[in-house]
Backbone bond lengths (Angstrom), bond angles and torsions (degrees), N, CA, C in turn:
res aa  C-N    CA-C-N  psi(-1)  N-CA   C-N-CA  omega(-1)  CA-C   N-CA-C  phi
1 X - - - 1.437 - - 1.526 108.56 -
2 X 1.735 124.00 129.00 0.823 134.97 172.67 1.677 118.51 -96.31
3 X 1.226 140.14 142.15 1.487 130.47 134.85 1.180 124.28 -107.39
4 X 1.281 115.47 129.60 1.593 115.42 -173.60 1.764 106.32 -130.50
5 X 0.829 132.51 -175.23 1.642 146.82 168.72 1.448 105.82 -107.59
6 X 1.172 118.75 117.02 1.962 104.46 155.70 1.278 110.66 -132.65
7 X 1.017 111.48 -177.80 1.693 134.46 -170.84 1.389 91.27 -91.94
8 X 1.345 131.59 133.51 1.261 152.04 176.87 1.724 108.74 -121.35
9 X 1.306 118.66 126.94 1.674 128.07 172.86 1.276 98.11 -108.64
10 X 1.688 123.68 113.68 1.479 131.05 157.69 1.474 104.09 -107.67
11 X 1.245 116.73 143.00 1.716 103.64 155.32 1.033 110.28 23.94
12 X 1.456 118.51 73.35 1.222 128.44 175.62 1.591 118.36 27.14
13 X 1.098 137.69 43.49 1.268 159.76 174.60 1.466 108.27 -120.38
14 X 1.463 114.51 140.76 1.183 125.36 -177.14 1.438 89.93 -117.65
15 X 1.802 112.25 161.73 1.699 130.09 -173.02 1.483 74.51 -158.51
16 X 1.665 100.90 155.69 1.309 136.12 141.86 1.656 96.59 -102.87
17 X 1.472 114.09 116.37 1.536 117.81 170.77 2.048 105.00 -126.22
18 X 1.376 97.84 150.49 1.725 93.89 163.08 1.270 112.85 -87.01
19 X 1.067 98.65 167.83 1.765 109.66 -158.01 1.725 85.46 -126.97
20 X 1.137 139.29 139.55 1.513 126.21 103.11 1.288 128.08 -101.96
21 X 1.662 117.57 155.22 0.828 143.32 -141.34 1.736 110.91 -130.28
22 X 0.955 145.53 105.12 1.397 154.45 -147.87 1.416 110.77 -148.55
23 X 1.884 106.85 129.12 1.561 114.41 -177.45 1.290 98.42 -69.25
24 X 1.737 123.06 153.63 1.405 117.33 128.31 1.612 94.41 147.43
25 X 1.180 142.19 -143.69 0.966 133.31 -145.11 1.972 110.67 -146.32
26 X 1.365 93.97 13.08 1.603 109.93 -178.10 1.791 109.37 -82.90
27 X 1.501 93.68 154.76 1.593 111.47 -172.55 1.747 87.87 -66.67
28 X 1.266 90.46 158.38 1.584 100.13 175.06 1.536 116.08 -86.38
29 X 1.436 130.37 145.88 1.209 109.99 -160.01 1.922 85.63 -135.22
30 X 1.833 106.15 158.37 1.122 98.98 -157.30 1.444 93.01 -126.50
31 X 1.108 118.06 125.51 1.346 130.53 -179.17 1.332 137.65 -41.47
32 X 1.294 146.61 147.06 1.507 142.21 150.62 1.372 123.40 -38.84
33 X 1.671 105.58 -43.65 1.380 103.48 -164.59 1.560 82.86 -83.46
34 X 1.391 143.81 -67.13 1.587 136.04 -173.47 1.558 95.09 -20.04
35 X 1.246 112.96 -72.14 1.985 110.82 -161.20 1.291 115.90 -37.85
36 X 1.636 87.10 -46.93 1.964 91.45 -168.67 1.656 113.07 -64.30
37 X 1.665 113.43 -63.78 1.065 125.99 165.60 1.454 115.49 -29.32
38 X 1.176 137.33 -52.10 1.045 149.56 -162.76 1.532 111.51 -114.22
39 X 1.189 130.25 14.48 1.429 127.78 148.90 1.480 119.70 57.45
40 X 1.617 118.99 37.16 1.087 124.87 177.29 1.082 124.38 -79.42
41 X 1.040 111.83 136.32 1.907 115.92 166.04 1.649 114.42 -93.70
42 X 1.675 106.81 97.77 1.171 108.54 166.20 1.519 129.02 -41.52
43 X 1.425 104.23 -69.47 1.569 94.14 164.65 1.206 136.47 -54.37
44 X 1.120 130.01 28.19 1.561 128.44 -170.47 1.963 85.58 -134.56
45 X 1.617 110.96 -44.12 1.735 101.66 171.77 1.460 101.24 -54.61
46 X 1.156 128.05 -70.82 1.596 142.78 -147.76 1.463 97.65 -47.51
47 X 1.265 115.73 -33.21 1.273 111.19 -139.29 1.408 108.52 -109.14
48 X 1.596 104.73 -16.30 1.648 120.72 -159.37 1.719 104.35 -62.90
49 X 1.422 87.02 137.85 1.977 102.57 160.92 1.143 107.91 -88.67
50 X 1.200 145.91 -25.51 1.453 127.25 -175.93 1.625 106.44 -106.61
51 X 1.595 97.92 153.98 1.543 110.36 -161.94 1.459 106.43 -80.26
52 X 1.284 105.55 147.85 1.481 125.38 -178.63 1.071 109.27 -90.88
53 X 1.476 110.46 117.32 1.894 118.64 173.60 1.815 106.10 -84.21
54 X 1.161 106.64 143.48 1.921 90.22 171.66 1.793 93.88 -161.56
55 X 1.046 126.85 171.85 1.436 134.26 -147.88 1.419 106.84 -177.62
56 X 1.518 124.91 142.53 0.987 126.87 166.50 1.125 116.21 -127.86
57 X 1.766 138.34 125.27 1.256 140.63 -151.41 1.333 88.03 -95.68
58 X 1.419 129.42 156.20 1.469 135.56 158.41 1.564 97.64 -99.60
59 X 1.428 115.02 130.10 1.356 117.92 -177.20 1.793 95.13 -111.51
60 X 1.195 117.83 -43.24 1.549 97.09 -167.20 1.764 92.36 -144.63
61 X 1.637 92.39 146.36 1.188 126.80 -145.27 1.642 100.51 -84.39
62 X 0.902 95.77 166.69 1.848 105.57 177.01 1.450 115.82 -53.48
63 X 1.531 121.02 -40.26 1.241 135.49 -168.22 1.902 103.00 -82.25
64 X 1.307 95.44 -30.95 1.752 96.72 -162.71 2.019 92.31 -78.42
65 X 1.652 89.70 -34.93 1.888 89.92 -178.13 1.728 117.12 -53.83
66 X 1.511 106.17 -45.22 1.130 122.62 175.78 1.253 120.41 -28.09
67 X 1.889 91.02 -72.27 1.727 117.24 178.75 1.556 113.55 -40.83
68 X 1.104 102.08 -52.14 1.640 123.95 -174.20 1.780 107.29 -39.55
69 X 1.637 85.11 -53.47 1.601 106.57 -155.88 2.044 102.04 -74.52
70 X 1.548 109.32 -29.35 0.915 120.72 -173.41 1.363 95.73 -62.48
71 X 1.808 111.23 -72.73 1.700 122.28 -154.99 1.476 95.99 -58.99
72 X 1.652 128.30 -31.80 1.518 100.21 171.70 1.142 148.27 -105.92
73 X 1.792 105.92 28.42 1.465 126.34 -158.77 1.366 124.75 -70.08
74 X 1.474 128.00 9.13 1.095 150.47 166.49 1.830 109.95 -84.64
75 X 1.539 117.16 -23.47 1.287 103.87 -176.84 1.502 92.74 -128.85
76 X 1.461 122.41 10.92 2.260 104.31 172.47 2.042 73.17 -125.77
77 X 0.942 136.53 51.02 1.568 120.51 140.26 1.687 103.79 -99.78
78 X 1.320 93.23 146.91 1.383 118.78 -177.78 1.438 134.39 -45.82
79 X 1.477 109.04 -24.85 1.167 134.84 169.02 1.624 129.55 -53.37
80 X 1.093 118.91 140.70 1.353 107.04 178.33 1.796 133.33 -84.57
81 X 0.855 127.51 125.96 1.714 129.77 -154.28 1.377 89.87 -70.77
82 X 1.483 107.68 163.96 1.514 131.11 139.91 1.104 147.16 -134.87
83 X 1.003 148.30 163.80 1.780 152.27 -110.25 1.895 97.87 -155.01
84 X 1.438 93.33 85.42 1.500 107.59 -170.25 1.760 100.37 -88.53
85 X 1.346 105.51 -47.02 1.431 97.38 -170.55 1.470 121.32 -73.91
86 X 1.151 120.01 -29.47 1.992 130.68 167.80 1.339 110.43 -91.34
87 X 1.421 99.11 132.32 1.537 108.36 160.31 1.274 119.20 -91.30
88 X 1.547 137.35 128.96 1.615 116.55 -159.69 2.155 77.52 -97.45
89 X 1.367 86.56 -173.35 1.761 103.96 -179.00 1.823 80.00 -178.61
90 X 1.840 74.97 143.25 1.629 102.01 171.78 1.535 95.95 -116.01
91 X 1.456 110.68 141.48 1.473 119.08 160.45 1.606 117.05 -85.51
92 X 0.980 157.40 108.57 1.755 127.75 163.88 1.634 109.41 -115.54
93 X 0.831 108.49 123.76 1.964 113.64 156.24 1.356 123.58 -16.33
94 X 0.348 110.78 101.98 1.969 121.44 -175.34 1.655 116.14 -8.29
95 X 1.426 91.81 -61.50 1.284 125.11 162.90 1.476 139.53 -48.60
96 X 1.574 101.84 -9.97 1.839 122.19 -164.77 1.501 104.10 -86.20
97 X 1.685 94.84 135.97 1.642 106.90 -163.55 1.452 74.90 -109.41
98 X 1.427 89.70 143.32 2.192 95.37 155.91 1.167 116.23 -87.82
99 X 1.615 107.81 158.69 1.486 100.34 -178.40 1.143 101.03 -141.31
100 X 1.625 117.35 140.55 1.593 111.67 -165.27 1.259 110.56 -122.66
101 X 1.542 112.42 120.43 1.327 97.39 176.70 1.549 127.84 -124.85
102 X 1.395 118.60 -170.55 1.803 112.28 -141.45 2.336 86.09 -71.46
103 X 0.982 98.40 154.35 2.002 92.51 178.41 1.607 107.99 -77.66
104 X 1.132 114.85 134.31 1.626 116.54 171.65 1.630 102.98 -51.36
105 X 1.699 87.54 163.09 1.725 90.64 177.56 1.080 111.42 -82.76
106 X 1.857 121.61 173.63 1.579 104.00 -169.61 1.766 84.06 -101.39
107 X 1.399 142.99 163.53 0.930 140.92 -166.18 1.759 97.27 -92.96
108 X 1.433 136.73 152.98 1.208 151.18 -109.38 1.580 103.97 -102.82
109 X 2.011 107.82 -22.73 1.498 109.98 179.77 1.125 104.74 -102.98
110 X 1.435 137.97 18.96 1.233 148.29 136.06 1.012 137.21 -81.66
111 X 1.236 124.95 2.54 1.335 130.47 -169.67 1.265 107.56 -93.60
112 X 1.541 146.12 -2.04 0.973 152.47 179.95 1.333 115.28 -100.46
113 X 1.243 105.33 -31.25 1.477 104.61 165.25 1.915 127.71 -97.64
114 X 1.427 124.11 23.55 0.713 148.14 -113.70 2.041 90.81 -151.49
């Protein structure tokens, strides 16, 4: 699973939107935040008679991804960071009960990386 940012062309409208990006063989699915941001009318996609043109530009090349991936491989490795210069501290009330509750779900294009 990838997340990336791209440049999106609607109706002649330009967006900076995030993208993720997921192996395998599933329909592509189009987001909440895309709709809102981008002011779509579902019923008018769902529903349309005329055919949808769509295209994806390749902006950067295998070699430039590489580079990328190289100069920042200290902060997209898998590993978990640490926090050398702050010391965190919790305060609680003397009195403070914990309370545990059930974990949210992870949402569905995460679950693979997960």
């Amino acid at each position: 699973m990838i997340e990336c940012n791209v440049k999106v062309q609607y109706q002649n409208q330009s967006y900076d939107l995030s993208m993720i990006v997921i192996y395998g063989a599933s329909p592509p699915l189009l987001g909440l935040q895309w709709i809102n941001i981008m002011q779509l009318d579902l019923n008018q996609l769902i529903h349309a008679q005329h055919s949808v043109q769509h295209s994806i530009h390749k902006i950067y090349t295998s070699s430039k991804l590489q580079a990328s991936l190289q100069k920042y491989k200290n902060v997209l490795n898998k590993e978990l960071g640490h926090c050398t210069k702050v010391q965190a501290h919790i305060q609680l009330k003397p009195d403070a009960i914990p309370k545990f509750f059930k974990p949210r779900p992870i949402p569905f294009a995460y679950l693979e990386g997960v």
